[in-house]
C-alpha positions as CSV (number, residue, x, y, z in Angstrom):
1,X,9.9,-2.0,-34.8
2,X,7.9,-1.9,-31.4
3,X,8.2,0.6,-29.2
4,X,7.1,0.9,-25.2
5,X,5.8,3.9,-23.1
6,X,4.5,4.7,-20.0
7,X,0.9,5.5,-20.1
8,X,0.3,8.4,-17.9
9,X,-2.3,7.7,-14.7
10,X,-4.8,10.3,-16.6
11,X,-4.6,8.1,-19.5
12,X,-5.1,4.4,-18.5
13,X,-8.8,4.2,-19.2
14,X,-8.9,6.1,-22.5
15,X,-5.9,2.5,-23.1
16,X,-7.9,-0.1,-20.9
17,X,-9.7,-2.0,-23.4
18,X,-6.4,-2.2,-25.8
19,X,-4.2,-3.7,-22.5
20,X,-6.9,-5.3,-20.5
21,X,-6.4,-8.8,-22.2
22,X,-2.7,-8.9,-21.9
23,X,-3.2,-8.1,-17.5
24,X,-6.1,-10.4,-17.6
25,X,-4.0,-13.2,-19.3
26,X,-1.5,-12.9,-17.2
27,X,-3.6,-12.5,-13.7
28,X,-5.0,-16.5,-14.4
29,X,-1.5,-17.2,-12.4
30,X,-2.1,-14.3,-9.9
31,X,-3.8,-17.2,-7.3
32,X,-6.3,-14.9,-6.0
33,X,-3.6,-12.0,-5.7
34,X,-5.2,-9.5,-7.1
35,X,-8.2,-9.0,-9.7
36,X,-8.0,-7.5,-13.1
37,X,-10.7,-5.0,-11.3
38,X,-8.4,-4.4,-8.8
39,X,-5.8,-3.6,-10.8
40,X,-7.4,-1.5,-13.3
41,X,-8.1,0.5,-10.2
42,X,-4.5,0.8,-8.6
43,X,-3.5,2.0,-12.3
44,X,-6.1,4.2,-11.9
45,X,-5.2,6.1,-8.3
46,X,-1.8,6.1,-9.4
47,X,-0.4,3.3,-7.1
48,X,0.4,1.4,-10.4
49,X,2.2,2.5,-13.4
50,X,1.0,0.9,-16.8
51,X,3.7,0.1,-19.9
52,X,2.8,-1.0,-23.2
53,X,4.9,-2.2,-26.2
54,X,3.1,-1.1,-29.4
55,X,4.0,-2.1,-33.0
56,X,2.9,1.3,-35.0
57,X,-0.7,1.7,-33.7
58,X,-1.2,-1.7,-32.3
59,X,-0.8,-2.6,-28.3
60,X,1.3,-5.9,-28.6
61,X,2.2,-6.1,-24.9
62,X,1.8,-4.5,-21.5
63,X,3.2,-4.1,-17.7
64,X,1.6,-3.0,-14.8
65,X,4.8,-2.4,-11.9
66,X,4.9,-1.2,-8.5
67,X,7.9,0.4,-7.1
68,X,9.0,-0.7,-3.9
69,X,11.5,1.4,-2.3
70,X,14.0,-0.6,0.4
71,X,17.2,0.7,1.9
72,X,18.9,0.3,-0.2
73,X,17.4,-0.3,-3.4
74,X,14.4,1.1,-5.5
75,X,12.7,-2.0,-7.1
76,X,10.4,-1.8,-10.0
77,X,8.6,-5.0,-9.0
78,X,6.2,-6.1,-12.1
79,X,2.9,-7.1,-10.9
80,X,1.5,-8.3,-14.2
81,X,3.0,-8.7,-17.9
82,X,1.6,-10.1,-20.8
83,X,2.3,-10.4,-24.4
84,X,5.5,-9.5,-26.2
85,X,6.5,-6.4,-24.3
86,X,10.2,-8.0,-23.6
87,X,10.1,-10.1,-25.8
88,X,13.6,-9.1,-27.7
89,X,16.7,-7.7,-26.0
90,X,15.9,-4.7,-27.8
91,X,12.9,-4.1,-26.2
92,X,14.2,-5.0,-22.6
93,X,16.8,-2.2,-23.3
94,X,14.1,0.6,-23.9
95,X,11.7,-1.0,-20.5
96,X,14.6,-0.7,-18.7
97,X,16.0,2.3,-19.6
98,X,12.0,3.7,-18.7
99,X,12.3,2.0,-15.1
100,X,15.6,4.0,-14.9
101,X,13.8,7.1,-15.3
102,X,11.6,6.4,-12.9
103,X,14.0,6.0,-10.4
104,X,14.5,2.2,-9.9
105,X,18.0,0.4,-9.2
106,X,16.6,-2.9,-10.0
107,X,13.9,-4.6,-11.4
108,X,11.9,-7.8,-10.0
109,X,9.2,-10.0,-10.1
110,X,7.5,-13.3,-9.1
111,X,6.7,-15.9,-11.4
112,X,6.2,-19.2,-12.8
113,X,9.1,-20.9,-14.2
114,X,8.4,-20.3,-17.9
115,X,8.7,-16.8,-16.8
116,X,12.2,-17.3,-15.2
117,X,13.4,-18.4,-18.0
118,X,12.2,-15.8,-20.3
119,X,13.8,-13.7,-18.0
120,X,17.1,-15.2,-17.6
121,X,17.4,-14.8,-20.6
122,X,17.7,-11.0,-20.1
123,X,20.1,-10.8,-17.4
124,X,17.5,-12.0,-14.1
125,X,18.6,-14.8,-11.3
126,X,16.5,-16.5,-9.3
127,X,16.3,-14.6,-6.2
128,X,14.1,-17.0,-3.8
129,X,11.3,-18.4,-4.4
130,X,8.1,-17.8,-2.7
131,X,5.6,-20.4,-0.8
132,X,2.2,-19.8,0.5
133,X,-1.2,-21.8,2.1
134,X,-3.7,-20.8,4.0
135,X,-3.9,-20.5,7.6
């Protein structure tokens, strides 16, 4: 049975090398977003907050998320995901539950559409979707 945890700011870089393939996987489809570097340093300074799903010892999964607080509405809005963090219902249940603590009301994201429909799968809608060149 996996498990998932917040990794505490003062811990991410002791953790780095265990979840640095799953955000560097996942930052391919960033489109010049952000860098894994850059990332690694918001974790860091405490403007990101790092999950990871672990099977016993093993790091099977991870989330970096932002929260994003609105009017009316907290929003844990993942920035990066990778591997099999939510990758069962049972698993959703114990990220969200986390979030929760943490104070969101919702939780969001932008992706590509394999990820919506991972996600629809455990309760998301499409929300809008989001377009972009440069100027």
């Amino acid at each position: 049975m996996s498990s998932i945890e917040l990794i505490p700011t003062a811990y991410v870089h002791q953790n780095w090398l265990a979840v640095e393939p799953f955000i560097d996987a996942s930052s391919e489809w960033a489109n010049g977003d952000f860098t894994v570097d850059q990332i690694r340093a918001d974790l860091g300074q405490g403007r990101a907050f790092l999950y990871c799903a672990k099977d016993g010892q093993s790091v099977i999964g991870a989330a970096v998320i932002v929260f994003q607080n609105g009017r009316n509405k907290r929003v844990a809005f993942v920035l990066s995901m990778g591997g099999r963090l939510i990758a069962n219902q049972e698993n959703f249940e114990q990220f969200a539950a986390l979030l929760k603590q943490a104070g969101a009301t919702h939780i969001g994201g932008s992706g590509r559409p394999a990820t919506g429909r991972l996600w629809s799968r455990f309760g998301f809608r499409e929300k809008s979707v989001t377009y972009e060149r440069p100027v």
